[in-house]
N, CA, C and O atoms as a Tinker XYZ file with bonds, in Angstrom:
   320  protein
     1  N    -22.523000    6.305000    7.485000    73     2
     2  CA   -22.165000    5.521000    6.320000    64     1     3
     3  C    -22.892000    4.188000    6.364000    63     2     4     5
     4  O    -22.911000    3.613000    7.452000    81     3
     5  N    -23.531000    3.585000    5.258000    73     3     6
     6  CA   -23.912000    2.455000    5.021000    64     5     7
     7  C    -23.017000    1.363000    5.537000    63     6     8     9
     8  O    -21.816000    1.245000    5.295000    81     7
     9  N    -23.824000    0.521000    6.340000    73     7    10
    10  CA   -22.856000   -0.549000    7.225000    64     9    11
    11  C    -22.354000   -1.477000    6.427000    63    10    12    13
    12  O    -21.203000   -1.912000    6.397000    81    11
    13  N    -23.715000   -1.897000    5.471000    73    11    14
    14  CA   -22.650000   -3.011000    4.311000    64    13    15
    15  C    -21.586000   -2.257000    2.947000    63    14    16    17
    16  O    -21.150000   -2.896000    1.989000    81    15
    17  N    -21.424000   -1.218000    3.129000    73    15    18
    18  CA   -20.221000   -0.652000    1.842000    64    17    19
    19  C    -19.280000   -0.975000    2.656000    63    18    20    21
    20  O    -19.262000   -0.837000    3.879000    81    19
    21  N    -18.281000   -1.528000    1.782000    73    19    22
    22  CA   -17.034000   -1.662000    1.432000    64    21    23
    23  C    -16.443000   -0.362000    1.642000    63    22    24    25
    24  O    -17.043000    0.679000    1.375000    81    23
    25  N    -15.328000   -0.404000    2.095000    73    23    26
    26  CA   -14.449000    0.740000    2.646000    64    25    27
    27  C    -13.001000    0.497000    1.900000    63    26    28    29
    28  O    -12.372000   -0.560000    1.930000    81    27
    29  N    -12.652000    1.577000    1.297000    73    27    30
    30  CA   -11.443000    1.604000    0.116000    64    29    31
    31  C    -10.657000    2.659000    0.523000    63    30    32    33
    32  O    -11.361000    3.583000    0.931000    81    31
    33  N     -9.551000    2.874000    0.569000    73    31    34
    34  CA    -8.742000    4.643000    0.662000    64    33    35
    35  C     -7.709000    4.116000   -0.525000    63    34    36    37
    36  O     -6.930000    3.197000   -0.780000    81    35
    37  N     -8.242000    5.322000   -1.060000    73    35    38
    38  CA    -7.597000    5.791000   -2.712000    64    37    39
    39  C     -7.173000    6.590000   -2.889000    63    38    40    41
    40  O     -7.625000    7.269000   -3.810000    81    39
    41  N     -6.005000    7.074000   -2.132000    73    39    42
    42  CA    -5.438000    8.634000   -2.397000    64    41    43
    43  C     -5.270000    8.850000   -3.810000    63    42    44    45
    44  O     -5.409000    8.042000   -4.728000    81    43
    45  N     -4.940000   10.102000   -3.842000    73    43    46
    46  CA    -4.487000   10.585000   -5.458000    64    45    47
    47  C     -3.189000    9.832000   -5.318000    63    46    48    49
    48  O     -2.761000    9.577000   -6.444000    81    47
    49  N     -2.340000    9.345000   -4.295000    73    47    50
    50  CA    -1.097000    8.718000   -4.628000    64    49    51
    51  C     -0.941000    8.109000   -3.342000    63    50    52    53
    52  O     -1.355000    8.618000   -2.301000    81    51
    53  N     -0.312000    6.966000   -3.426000    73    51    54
    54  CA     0.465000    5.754000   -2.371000    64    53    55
    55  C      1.463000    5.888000   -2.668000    63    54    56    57
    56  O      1.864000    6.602000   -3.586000    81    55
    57  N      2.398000    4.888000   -1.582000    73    55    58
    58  CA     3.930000    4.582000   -1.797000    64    57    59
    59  C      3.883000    3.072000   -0.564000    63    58    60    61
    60  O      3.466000    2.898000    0.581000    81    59
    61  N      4.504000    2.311000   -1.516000    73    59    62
    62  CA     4.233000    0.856000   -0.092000    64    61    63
    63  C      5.191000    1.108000    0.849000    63    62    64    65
    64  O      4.898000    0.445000    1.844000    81    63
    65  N      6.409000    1.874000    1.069000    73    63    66
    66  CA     6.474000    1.992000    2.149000    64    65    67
    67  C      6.021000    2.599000    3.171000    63    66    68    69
    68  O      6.281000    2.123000    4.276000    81    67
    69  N      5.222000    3.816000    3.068000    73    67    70
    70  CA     4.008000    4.547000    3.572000    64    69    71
    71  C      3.470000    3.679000    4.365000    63    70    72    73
    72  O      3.690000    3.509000    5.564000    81    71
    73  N      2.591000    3.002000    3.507000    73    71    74
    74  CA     1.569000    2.193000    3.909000    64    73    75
    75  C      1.841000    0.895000    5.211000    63    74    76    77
    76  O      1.271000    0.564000    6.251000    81    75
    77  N      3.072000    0.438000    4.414000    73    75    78
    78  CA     3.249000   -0.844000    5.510000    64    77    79
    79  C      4.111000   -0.621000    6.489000    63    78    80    81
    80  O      4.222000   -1.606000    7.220000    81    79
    81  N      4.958000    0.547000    6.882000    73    79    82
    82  CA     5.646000    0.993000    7.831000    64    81    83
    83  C      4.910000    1.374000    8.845000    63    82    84    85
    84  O      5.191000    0.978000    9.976000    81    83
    85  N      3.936000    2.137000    8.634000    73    83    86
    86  CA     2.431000    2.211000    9.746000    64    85    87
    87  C      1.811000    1.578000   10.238000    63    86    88    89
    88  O      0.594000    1.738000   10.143000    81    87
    89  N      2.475000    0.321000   11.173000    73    87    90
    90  CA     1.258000   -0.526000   11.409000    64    89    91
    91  C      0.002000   -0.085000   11.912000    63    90    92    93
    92  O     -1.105000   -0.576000   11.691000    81    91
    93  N      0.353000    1.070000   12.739000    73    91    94
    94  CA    -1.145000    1.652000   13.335000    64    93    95
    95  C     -2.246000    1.995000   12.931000    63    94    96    97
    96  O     -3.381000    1.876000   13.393000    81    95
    97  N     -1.557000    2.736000   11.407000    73    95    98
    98  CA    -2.515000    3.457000   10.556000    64    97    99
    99  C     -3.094000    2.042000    9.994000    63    98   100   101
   100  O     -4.291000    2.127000    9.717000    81    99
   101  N     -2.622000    0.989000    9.803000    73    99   102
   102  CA    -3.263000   -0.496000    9.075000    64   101   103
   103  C     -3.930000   -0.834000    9.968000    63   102   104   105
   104  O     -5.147000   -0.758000    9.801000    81   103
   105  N     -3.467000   -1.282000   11.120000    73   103   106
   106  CA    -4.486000   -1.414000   12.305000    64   105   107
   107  C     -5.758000   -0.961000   11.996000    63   106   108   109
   108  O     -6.688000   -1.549000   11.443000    81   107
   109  N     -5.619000    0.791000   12.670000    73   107   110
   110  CA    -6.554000    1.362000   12.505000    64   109   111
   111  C     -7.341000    1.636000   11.317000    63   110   112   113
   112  O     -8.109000    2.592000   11.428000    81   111
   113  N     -7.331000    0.873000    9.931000    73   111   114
   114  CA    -8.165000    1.107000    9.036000    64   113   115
   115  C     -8.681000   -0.318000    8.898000    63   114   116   117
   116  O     -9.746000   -0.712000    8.424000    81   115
   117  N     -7.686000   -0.982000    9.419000    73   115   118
   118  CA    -8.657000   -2.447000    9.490000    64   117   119
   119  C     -9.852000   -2.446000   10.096000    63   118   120   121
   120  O    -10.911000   -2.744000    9.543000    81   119
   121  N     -9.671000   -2.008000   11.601000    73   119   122
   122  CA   -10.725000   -1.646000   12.320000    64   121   123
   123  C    -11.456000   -1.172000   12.012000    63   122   124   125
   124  O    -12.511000   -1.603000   12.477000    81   123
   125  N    -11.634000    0.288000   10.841000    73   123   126
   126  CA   -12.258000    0.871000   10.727000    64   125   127
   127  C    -13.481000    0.740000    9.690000    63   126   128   129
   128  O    -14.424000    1.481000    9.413000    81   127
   129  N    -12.963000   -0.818000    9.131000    73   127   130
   130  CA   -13.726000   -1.566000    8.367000    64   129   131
   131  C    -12.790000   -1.175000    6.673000    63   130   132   133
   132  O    -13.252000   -1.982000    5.867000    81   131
   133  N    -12.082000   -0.577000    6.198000    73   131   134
   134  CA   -11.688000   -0.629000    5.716000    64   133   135
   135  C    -11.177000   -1.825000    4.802000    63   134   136   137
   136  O    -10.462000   -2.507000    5.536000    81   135
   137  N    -11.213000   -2.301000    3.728000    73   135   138
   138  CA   -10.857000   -3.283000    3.024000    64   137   139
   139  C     -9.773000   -3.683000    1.855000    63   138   140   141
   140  O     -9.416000   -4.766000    1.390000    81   139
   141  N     -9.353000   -2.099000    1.548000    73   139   142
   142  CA    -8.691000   -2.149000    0.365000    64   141   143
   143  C     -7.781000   -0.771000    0.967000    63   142   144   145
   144  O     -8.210000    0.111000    1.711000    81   143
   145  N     -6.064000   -0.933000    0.252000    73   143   146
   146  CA    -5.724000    0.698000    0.051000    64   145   147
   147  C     -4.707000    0.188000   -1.350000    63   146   148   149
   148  O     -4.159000   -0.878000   -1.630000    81   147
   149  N     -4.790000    1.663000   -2.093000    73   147   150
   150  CA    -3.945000    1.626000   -3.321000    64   149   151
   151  C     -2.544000    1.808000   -2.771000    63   150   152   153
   152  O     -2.243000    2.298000   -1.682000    81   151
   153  N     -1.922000    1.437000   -3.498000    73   151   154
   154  CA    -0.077000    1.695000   -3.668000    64   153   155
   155  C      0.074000    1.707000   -4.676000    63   154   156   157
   156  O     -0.427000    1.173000   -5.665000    81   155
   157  N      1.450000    2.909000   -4.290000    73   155   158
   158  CA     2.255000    2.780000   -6.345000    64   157   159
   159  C      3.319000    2.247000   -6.464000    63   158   160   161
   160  O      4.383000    2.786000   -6.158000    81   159
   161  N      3.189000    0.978000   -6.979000    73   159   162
   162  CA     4.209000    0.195000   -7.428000    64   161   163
   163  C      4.888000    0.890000   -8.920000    63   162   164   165
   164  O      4.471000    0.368000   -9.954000    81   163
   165  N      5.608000    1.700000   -9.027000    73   163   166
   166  CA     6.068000    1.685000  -10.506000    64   165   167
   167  C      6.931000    0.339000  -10.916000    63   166   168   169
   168  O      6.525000   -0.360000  -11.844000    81   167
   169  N      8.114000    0.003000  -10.209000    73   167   170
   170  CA     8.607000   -0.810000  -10.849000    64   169   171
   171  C      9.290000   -1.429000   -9.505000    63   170   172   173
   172  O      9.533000   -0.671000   -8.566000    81   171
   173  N      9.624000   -2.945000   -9.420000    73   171   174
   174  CA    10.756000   -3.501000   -9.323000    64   173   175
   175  C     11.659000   -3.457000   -9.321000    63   174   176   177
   176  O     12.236000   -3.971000   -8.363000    81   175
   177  N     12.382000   -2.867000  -10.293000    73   175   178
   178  CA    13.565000   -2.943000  -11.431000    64   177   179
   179  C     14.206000   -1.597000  -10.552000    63   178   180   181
   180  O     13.446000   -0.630000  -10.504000    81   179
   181  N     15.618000   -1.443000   -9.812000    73   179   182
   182  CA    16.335000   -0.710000   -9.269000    64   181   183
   183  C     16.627000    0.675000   -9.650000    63   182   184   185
   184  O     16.622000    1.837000   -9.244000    81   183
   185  N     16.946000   -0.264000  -10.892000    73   183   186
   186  CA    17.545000    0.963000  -12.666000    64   185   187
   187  C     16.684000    2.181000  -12.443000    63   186   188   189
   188  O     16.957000    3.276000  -11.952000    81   187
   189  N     15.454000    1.633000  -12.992000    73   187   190
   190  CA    13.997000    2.375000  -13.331000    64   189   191
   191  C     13.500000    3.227000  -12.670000    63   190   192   193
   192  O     12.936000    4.257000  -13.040000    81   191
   193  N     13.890000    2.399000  -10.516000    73   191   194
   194  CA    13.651000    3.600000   -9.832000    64   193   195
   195  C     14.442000    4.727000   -9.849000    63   194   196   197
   196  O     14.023000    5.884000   -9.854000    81   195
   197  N     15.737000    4.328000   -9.859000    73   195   198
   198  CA    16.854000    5.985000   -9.796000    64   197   199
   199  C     16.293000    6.917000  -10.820000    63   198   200   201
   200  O     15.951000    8.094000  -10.706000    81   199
   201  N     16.277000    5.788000  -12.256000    73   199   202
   202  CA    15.353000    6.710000  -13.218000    64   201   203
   203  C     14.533000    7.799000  -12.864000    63   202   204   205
   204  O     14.846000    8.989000  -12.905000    81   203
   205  N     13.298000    7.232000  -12.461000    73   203   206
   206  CA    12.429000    7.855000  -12.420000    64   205   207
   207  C     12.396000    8.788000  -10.531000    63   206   208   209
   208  O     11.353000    8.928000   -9.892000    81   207
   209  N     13.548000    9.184000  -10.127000    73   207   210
   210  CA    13.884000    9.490000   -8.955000    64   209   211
   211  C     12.593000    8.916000   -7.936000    63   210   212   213
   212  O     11.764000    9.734000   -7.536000    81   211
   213  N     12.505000    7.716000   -7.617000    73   211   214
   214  CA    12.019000    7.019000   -6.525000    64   213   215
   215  C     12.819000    6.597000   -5.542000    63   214   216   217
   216  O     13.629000    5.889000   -6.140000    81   215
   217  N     13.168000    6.584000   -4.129000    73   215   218
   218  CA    14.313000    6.130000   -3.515000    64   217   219
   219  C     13.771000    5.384000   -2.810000    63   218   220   221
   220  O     13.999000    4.185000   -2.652000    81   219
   221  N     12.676000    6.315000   -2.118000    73   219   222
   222  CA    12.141000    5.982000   -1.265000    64   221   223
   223  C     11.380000    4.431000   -1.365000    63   222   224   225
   224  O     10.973000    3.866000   -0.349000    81   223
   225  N     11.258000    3.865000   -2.668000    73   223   226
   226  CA    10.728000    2.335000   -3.404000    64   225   227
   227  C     12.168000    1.605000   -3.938000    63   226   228   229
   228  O     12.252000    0.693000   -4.760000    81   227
   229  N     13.376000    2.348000   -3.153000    73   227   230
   230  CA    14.408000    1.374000   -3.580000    64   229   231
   231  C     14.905000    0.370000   -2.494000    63   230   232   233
   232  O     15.012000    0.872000   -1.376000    81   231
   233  N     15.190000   -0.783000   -2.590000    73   231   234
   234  CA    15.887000   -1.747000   -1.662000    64   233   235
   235  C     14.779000   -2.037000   -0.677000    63   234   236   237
   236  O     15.060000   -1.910000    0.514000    81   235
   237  N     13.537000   -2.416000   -1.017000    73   235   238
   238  CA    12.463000   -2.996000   -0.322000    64   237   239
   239  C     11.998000   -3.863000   -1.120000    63   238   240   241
   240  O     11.768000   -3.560000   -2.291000    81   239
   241  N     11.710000   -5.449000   -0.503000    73   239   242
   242  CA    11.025000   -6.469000   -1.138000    64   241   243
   243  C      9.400000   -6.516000   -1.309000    63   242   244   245
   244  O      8.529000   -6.994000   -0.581000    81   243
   245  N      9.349000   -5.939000   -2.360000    73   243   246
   246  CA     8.037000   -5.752000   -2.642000    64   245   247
   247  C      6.932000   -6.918000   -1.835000    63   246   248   249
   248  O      6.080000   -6.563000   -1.019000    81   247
   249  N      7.130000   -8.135000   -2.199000    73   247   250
   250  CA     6.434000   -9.275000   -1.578000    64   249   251
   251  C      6.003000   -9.168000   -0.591000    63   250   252   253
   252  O      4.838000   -9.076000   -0.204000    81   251
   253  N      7.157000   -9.174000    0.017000    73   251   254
   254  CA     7.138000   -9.147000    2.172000    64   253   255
   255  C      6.297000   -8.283000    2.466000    63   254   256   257
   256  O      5.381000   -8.404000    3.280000    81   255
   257  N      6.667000   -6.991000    1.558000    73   255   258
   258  CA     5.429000   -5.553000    1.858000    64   257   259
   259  C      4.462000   -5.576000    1.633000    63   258   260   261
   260  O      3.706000   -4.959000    2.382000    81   259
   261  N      3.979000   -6.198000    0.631000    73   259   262
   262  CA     2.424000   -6.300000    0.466000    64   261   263
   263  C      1.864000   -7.345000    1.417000    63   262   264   265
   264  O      0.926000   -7.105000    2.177000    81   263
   265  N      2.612000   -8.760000    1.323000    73   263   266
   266  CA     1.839000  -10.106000    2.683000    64   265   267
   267  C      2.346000   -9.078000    3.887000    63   266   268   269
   268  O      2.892000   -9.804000    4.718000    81   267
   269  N      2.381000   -8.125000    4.194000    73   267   270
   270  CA     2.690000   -7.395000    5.332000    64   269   271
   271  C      1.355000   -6.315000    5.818000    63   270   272   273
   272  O      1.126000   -6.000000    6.986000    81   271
   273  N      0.716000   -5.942000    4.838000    73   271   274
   274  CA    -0.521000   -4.797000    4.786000    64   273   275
   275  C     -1.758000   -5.922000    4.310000    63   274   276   277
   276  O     -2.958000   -5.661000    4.391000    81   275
   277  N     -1.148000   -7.325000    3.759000    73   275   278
   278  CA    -2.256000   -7.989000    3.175000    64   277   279
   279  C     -2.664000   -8.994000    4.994000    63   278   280   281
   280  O     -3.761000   -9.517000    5.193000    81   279
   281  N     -1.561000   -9.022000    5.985000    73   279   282
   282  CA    -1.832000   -9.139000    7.284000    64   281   283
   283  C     -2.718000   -8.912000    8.102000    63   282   284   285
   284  O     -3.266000   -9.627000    8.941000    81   283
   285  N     -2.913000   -7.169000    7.624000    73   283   286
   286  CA    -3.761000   -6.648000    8.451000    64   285   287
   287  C     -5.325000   -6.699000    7.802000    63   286   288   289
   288  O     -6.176000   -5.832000    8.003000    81   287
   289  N     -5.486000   -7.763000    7.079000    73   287   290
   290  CA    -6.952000   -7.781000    6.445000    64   289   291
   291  C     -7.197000   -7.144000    5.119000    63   290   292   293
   292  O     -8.278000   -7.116000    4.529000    81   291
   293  N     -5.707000   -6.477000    4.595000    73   291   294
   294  CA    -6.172000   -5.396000    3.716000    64   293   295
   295  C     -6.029000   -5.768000    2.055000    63   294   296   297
   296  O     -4.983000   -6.348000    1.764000    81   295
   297  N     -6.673000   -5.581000    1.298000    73   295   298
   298  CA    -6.459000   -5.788000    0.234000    64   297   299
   299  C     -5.491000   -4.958000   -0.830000    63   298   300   301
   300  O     -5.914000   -3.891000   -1.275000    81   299
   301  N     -4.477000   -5.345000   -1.145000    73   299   302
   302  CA    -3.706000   -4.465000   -2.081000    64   301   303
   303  C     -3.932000   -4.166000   -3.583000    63   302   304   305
   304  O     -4.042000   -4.958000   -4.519000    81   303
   305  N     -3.974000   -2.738000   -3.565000    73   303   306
   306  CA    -4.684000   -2.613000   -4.920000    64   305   307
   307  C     -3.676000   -1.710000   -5.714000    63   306   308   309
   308  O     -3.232000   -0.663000   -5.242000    81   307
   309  N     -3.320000   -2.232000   -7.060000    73   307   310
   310  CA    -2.215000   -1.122000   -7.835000    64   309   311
   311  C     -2.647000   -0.882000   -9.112000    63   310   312   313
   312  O     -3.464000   -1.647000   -9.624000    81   311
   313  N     -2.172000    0.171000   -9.767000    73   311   314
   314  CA    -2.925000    0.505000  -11.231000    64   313   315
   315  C     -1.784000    1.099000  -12.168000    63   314   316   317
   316  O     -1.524000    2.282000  -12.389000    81   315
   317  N     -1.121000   -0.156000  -12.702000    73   315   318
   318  CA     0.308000    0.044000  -13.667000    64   317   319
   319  C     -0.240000    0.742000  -14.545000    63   318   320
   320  O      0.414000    1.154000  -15.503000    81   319
């Protein structure tokens, strides 16, 4: 791989707790030169998640989670 590209992981889908519960896997993509990973933020809003059966994005402070993966060098990227 080209040494100066930028390194992104863009699954077809994230979840921030995925992401920032792993420190290793952040670690290890920091290291790996990695710069960016997507997450799916649908909503904030508690309601919205039961709505839309998300649990697993319920009763986590979004903030803390992202300056938490944004720690490990990484850039947080979302697409409402």
């Amino acid at each position: 791989m080209d040494e100066g590209k930028k390194k992104s992981f863009l699954p077809e889908y994230g979840s921030i707790n995925k992401s920032c519960d792993d420190e290793e896997l952040m670690h290890l993509m920091a290291k790996a030169g990695f710069e960016a990973v997507f997450v799916g933020i649908e909503t904030p809003n508690d309601e919205s998640l039961i709505e839309c059966n998300k649990p697993q994005n319920r009763n986590r402070d979004l903030i803390s989670s992202i300056k938490k993966i944004q720690q490990f060098g990484l850039e947080v990227q979302e697409d409402s």
